[in-house]
MDAnalysis code that builds the backbone (N, CA, C; Angstrom):
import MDAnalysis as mda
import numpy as np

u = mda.Universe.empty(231, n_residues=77, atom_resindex=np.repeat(np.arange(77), 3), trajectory=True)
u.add_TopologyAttr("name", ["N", "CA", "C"] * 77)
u.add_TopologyAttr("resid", np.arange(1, 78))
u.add_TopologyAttr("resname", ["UNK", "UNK", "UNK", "UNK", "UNK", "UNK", "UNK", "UNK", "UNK", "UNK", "UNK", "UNK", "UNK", "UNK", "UNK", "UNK", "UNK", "UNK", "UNK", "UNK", "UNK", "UNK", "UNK", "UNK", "UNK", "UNK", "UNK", "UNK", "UNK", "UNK", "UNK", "UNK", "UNK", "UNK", "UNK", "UNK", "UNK", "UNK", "UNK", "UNK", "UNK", "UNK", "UNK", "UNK", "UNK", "UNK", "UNK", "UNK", "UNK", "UNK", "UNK", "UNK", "UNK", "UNK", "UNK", "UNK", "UNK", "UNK", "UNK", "UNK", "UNK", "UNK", "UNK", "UNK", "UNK", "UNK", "UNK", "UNK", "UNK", "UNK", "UNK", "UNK", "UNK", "UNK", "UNK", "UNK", "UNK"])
u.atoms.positions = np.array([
    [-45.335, 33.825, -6.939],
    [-44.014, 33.384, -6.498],
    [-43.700, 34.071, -5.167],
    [-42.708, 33.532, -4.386],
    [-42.315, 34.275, -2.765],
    [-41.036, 34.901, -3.268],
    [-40.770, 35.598, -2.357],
    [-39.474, 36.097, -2.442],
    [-38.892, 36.145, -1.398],
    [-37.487, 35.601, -1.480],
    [-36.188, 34.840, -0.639],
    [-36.266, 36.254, 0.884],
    [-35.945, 35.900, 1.856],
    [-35.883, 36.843, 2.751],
    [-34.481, 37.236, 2.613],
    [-33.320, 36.569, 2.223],
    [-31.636, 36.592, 2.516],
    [-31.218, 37.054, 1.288],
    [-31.821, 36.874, -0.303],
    [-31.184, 37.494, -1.098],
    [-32.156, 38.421, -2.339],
    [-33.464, 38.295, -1.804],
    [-34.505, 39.097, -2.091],
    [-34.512, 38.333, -3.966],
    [-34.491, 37.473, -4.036],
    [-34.844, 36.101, -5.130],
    [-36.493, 36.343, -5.439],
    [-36.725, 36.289, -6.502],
    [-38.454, 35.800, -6.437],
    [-38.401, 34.615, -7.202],
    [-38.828, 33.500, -6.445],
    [-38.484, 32.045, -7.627],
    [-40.056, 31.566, -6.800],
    [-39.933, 30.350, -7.878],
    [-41.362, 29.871, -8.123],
    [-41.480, 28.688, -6.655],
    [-40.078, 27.890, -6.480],
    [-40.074, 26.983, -5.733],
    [-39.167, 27.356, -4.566],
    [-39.627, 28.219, -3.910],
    [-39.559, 29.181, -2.179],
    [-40.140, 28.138, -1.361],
    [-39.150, 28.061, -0.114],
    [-39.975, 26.965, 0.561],
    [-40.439, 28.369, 2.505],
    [-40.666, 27.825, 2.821],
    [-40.974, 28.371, 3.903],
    [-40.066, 27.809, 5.382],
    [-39.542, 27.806, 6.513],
    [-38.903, 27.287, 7.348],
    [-39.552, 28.034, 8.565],
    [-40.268, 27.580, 9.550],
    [-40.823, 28.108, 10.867],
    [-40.149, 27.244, 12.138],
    [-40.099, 28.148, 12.738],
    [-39.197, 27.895, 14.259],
    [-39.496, 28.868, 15.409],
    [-40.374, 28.754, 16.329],
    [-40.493, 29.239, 17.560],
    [-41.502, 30.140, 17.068],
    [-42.240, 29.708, 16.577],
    [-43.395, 30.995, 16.253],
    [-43.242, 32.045, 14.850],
    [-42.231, 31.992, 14.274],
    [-41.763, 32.439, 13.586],
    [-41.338, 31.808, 11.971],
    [-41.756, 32.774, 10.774],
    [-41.566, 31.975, 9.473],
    [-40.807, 32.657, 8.955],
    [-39.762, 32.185, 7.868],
    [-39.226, 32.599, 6.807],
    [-39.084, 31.999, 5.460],
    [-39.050, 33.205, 4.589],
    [-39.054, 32.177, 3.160],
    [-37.777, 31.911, 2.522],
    [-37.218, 31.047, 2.303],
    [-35.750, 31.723, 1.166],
    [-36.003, 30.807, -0.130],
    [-34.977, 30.729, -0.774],
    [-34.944, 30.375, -1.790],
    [-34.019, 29.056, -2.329],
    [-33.461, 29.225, -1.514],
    [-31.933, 27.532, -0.840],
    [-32.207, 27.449, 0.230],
    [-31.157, 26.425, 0.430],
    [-31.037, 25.874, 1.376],
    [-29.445, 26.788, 2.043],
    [-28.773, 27.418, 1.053],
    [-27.693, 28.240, 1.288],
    [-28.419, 29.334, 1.307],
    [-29.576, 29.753, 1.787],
    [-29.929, 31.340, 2.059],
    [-30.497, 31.131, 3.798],
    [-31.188, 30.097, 3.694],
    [-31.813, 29.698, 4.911],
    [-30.940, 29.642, 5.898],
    [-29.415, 28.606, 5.662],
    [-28.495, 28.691, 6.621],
    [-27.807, 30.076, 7.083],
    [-27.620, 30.979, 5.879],
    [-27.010, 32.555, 6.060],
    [-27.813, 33.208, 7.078],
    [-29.092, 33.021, 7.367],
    [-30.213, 33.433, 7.967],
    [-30.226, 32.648, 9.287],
    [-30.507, 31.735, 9.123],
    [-30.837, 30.774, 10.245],
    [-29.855, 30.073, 11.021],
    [-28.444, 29.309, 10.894],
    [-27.628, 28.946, 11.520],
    [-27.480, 29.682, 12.287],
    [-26.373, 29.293, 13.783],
    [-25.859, 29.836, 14.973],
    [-24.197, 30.603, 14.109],
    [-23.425, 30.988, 14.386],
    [-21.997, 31.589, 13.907],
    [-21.052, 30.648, 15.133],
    [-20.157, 30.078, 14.662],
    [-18.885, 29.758, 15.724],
    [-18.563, 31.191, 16.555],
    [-18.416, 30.894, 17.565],
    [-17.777, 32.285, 18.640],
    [-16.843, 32.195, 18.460],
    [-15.512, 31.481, 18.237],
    [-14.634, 32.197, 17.387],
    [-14.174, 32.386, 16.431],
    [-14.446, 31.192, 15.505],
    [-13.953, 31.939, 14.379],
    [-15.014, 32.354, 13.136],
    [-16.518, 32.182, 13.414],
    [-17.301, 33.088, 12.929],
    [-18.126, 32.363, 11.798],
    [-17.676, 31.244, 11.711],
    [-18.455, 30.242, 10.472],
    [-19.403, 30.006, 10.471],
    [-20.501, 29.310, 9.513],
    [-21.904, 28.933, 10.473],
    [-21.779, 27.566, 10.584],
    [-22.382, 27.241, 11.742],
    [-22.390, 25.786, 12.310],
    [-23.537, 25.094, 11.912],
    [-23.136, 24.408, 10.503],
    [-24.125, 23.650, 9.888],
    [-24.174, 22.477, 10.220],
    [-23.485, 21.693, 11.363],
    [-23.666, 20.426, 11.752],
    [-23.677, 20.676, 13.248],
    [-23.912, 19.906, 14.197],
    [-23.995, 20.007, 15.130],
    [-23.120, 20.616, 16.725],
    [-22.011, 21.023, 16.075],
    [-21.229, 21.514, 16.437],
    [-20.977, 21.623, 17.823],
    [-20.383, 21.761, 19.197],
    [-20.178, 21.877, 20.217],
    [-20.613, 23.585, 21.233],
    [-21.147, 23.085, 22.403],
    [-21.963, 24.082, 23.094],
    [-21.119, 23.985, 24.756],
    [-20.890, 25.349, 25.368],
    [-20.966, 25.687, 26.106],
    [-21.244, 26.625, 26.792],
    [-22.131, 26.827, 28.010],
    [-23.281, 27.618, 28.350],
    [-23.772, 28.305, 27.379],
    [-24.271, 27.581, 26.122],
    [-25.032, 27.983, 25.546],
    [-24.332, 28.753, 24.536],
    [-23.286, 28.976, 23.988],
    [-22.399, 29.364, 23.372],
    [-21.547, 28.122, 22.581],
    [-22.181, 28.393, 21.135],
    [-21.949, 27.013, 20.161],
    [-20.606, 27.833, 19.517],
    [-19.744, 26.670, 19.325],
    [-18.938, 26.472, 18.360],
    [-18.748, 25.422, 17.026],
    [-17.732, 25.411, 16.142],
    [-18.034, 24.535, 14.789],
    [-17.605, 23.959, 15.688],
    [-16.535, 23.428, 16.357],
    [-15.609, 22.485, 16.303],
    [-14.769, 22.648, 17.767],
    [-14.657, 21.329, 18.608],
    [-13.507, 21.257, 19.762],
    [-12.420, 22.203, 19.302],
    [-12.094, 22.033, 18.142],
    [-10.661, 22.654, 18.474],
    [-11.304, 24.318, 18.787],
    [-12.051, 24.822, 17.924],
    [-12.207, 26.287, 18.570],
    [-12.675, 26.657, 19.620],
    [-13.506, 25.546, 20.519],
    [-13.879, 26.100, 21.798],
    [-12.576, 25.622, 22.723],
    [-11.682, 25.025, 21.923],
    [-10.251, 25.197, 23.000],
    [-9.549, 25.839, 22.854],
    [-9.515, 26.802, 21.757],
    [-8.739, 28.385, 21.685],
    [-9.553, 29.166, 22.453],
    [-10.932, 28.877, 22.545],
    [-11.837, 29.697, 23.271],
    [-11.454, 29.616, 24.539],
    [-10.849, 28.510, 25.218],
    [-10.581, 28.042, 26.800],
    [-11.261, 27.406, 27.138],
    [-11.643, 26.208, 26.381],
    [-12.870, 25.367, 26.955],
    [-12.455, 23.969, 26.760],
    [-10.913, 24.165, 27.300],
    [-10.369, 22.145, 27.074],
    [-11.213, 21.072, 27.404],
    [-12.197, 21.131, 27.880],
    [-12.899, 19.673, 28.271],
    [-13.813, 19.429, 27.256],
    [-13.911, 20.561, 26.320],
    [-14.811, 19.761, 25.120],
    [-13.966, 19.031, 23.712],
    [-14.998, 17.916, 23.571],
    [-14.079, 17.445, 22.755],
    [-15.411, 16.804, 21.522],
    [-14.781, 16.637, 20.071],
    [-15.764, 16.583, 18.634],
    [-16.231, 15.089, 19.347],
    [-17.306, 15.020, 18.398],
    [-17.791, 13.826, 18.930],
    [-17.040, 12.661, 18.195],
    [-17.094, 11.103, 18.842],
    [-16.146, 10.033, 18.188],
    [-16.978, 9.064, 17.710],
])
C-alpha cells in the first residue's frame, strides 16, 4: 500500500499525481488539492476551479482580486 503525502493515510487505492518533474501520492482527491492547489491572495481558499490571475498572482474569484485592487478583472460569463 502507499501512503498519503498530506495526511500520512496508508490505503490500498493511493493514486500518484506528477507535475513538472515531480510526484506525489495522496489518498483523495481532498488531500491532493490541500497539497497541490494555488491559495486565493486574499482571502486564502484554495482555487479549485479556475479562478482569476494577475501577474501571476491567482485569485478564487473577481470579486477578491477587486478588494485586491485589480478592477479590470472580471469571473468569467
Amino acid at each position: 500500500m502507499a501512503v498519503c503525502e498530506t495526511c500520512g493515510n496508508d490505503y490500498a487505492r493511493a493514486f500518484t499525481v506528477s507535475r513538472d518533474g515531480k510526484s506525489w501520492t495522496f489518498d483523495s482527491i481532498e488531500c491532493a488539492a490541500s497539497k497541490l492547489a494555488p491559495s486565493c491572495a486574499h482571502c486564502g481558499c484554495r482555487v479549485l476551479g479556475h479562478g482569476v490571475e494577475h501577474d501571476q498572482t491567482v485569485y478564487c474569484c473577481a470579486h477578491c482580486a477587486r478588494l485586491s485592487g485589480h478592477k479590470e478583472l472580471v469571473d468569467s460569463v
